[in-house]
C-alpha positions in Angstrom: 78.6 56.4 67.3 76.5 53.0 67.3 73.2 52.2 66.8 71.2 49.4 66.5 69.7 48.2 63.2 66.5 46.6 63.1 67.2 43.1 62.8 65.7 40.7 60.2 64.6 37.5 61.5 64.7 34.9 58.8 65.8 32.5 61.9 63.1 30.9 63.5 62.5 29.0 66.6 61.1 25.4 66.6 59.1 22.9 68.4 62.0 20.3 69.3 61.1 16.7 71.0 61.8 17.3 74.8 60.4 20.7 75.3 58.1 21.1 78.4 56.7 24.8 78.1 55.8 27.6 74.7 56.5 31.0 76.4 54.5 33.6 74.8 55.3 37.3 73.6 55.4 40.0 75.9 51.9 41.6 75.4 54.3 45.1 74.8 55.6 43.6 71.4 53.9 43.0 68.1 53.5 39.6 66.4 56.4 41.5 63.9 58.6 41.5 67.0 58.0 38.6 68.8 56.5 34.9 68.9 56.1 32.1 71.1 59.4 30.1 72.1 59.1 26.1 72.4 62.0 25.5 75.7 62.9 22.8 77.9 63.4 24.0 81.1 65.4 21.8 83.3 68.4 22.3 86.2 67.8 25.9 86.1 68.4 26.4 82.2 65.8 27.2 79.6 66.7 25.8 76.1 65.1 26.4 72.8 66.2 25.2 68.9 66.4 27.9 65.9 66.4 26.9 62.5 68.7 28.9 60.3 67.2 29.6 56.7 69.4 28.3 53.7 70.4 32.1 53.2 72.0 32.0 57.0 73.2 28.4 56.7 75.8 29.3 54.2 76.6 32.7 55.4 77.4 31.0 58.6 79.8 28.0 57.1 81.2 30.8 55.5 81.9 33.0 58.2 81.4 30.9 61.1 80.0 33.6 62.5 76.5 34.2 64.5 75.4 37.5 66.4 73.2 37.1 69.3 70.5 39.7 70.6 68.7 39.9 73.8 66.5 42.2 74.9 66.9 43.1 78.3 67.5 46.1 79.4 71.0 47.4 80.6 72.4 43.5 81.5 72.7 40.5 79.7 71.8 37.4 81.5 73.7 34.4 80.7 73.3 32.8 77.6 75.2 29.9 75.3 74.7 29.4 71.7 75.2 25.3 70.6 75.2 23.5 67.5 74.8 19.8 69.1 71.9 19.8 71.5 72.7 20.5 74.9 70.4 17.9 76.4 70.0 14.3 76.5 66.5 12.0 75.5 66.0 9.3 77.5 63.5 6.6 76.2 61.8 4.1 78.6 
């Protein structure tokens, strides 16, 4: 039998150059469970930037590794996971 541990969020999303909206918490979560997300929307996507901690940085180059969680329900939209960002800045 599975179940789902609580999860420890030592990763934490960050303002990024490019981002056009912060999406708040559902007003059903706590401030434990949930912040605001920085994203870019653009061509249908919505894009946001994580920051590993140090702890996380070299369990992943160890591993290579990385578990992702959404909470949706009973589907899971589409998603993608990047290192390089997915998105080009274009200065005037």
């Amino acid at each position: 039998m599975l179940s789902i541990k609580p999860p420890i969020f030592t990763m934490k999303p960050i303002e990024f150059e490019g981002q056009t909206i912060v999406l708040s918490k559902p007003p059903s979560m706590t401030d434990e469970e949930c912040g605001s997300l920085a994203i870019l929307q653009l061509d249908g996507t919505c894009i946001s930037c994580w920051k590993m901690s140090w702890r996380e940085r070299f369990k992943a180059f160890f591993t290579g590794v990385m578990w992702i969680g959404v909470y949706s329900g009973k589907t899971q939209p589409p998603i993608y996971v990047a290192i390089d960002r997915p998105f080009n800045i274009i200065k005037p």
